[in-house]
N, C-alpha and C positions, 0 to 999 in steps of 0.2 A: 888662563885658558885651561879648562877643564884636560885630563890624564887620564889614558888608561893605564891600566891596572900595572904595564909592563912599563908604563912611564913614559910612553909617548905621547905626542899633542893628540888631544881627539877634537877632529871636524867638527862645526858647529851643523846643525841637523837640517837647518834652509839656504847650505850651500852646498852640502849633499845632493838634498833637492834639486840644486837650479837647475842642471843640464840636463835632468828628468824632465820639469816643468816646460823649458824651452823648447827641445824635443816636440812634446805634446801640442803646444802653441803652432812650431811650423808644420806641423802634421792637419791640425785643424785649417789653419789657413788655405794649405795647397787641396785639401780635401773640398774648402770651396769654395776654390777655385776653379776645381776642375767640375764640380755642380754647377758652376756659375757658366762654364762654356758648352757644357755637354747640350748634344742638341737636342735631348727630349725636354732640357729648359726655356730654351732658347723658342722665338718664336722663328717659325717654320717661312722662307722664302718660295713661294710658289710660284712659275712661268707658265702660260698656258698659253697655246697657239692663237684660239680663237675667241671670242667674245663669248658664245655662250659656256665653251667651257670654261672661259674663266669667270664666266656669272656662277654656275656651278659651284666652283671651287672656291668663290668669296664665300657664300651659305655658308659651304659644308664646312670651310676653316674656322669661321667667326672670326674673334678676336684672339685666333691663336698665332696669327701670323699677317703675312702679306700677297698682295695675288697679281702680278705684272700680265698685259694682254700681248702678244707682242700683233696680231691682224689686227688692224682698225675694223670696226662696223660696216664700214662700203667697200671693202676692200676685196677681193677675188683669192681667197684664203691659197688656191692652185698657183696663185703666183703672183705672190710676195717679194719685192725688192729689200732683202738685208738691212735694215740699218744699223750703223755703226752702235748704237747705244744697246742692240741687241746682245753681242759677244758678253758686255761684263753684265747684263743681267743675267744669262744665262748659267755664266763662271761663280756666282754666287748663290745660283740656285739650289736647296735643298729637295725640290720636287719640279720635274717638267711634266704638266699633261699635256697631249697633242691627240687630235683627232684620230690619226692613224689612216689605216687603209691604204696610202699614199696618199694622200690628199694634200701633206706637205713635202714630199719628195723632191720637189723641185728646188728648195729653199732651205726645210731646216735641219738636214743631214751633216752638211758645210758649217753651220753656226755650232752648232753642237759639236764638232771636232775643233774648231776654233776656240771653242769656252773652254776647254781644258778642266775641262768639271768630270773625274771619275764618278760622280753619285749619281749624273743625267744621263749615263749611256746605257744603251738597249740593254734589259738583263739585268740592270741594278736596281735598288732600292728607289733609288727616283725617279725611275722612268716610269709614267703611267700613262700608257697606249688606252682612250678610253674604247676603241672601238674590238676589245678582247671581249667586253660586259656585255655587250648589245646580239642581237639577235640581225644579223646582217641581210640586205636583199640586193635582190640583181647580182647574186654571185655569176661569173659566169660557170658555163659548164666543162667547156671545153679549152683549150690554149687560146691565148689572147697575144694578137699583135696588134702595129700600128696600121694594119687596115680596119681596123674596127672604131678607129675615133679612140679617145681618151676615155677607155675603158677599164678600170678601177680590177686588178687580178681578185681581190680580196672583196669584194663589194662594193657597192654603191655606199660613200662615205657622207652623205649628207645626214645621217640618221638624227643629228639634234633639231631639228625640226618636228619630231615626235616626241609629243611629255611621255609617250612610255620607254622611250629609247633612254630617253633624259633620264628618268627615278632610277633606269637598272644601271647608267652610269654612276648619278648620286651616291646609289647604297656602295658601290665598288669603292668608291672615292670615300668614302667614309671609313670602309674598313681599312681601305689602305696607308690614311692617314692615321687611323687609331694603331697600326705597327710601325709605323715611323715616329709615334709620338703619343704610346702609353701613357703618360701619366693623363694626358688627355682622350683618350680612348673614346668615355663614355660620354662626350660632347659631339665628337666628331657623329658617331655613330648616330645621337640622337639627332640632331643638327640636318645627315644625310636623309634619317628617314622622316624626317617632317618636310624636309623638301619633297622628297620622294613620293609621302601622301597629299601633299600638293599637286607636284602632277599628275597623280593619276586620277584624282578628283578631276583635275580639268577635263583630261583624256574621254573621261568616261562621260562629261557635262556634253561638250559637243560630239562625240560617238554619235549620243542617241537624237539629237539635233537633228546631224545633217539627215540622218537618216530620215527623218522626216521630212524631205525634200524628193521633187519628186526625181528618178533615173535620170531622165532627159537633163534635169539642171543641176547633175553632178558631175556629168562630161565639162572637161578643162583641155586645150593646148597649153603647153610648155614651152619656156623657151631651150634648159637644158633638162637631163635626166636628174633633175635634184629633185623633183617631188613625188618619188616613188613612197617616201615614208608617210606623206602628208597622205598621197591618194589614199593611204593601206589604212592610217589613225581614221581619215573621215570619208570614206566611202564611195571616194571620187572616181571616176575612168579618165585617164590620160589617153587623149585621144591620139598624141604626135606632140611632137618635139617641132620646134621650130628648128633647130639643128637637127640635118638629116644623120649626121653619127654626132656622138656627143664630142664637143671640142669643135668640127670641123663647121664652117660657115653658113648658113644657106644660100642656094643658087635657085635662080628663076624656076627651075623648072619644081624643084619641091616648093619651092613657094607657093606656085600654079595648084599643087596637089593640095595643101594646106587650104585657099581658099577653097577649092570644089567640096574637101571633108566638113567644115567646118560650117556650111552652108547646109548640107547634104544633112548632117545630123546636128544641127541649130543647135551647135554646141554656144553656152554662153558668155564663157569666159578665155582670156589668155593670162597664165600667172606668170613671174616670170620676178628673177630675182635682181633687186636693184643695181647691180654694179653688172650685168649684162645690158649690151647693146641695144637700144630702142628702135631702130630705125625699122628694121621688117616687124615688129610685131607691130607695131604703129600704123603701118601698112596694112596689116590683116586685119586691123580692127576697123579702119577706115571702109574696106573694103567688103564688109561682114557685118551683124550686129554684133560679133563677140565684145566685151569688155575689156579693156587691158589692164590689169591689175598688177602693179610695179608695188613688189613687197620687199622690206628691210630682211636681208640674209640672216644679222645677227643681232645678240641682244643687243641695245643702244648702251653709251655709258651711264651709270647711275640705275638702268632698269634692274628688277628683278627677271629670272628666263621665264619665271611664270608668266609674269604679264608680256612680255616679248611673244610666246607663243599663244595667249590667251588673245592679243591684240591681233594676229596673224590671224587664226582662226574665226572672230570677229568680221574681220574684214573680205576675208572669202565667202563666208555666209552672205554679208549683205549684199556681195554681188552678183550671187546664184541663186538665192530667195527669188520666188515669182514675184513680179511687181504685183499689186493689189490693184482689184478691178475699181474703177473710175464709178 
């Protein structure tokens, strides 16, 4: 064994080494490790309340993650029965979008305290209220109580029935995915605005459509106040609600009033969305020449929101279109 000078043993020079080398080794591993768990690696779990926003947030995420609905398609987003498998998706959610406005206040206030998830509550990084982005109507003006029907403090919260409501929630959803998960940034963003000029190409396609239609056969009955945003995109008059306040019933005597209006100004159409009650508009229509037009609330599974809204607008055209002369 080699000696120094002073005649002790001198250390061989790669076991010097070793506890340097090994050192470095557990240094690299837990270095990534902790890359391996960090969630801008990691693909992104997303929850979203309703079908079209969770059409929405599949585009805009791509292949960076995953995107759970928790409302079915025919379902009455205002009130949703919990289900049990809802709690742990929520508990592992990285992002909750929800319409907002109150429109889930009846339902997913309770689940979101039950999921025990700090990143999905009001205020954090994961909560994404889309109805902040939008350009809101039927605000009211003054205090709102329960003699007024189920009237929305914040607005009238159907707004994704509009591709222009929809693009200004996209582009929000994009940026706000691109600070939750930087190194994907420039996907997200692109991602949100190729959706975004998607709808507003639709938007602008039937704009100038309906418009060419004449007044008389852009008058529509409703069953509730949800097509405030549809009348505003294509140029319709709501002529009445089939619910004389929103939420509450119809009774004979608006009923009475519904047919004399509807006569009186040969309005064409009743729209009405499909998981609302059939029975009185079925009635009006019987009783009227209006049309009853039973339309899908939200995207279907598998659709894109384009075609969801693009098929919607479609379909009220061809029922307001003059017929052509014989």
């Amino acid at each position: 064994m080699p000696l120094h000078r002073d005649g002790a043993p001198m250390s061989h020079p790669l076991k010097r080494r070793k506890p340097a080398i090994i050192t470095a080794l557990f240094g690299l591993i837990a270095t990534l490790l902790i890359m391996a768990a960090s969630p801008a690696s990691a693909e992104l779990r997303v929850v979203a309340t309703t079908p079209d926003l969770g059409a929405i947030a599949t585009e805009v995420l791509g292949d960076q993650g995953t995107v759970e609905v928790l409302v079915r398609p025919g379902d009455d987003p205002h009130f949703v029965d919990p289900r049990p498998s809802f709690v742990p998706l929520l508990h592992r959610a990285d992002l909750l979008v929800l319409v907002g406005m109150d429109l889930e206040v009846g339902w997913l206030p309770t689940l979101i305290t039950g999921a025990r998830n700090p990143k999905i509550q009001a205020g954090q990084p994961g909560y994404f209220d889309a109805s902040a982005h939008i350009v809101a109507a039927d605000v009211p003006r003054g205090p709102v109580d329960r003699t007024m029907g189920d009237v929305h403090p914040g607005g009238n919260p159907h707004y994704t029935t509009d591709p222009r409501q929809g693009a200004r929630v996209a582009l929000a959803l994009g940026r706000h995915l691109a600070e939750l998960d930087p190194p994907h940034a420039e996907a997200y963003v692109k991602r949100s605005r190729d959706l975004a000029r998607d709808l507003i190409r639709l938007a602008q396609r039937f704009e100038l459509q309906f418009r060419e239609l004449p007044a008389e056969r852009r008058q529509v009955v409703t069953y509730h106040k949800s097509w405030t945003y549809v009348a505003g995109w294509l140029s319709l008059t709501d002529v009445m609600q089939i619910e004389p306040k929103p939420g509450v019933p119809p009774n004979p005597r608006h009923v009475a009033r519904l047919v004399e209006t509807i006569q009186e100004r040969n309005v064409p159409a009743i729209l009405q969305l499909n998981y609302y009650p059939t029975r009185t508009a079925e009635q009006l229509s019987e009783r009227t020449d209006a049309t009853l037009l039973r339309l899908p609330a939200q995207t279907s599974e598998g659709q894109r929101y384009v075609e969801h809204l693009e098929a919607l607008a479609e379909r009220i055209y061809e029922t307001l279109k003059p017929a052509l002369a014989p």
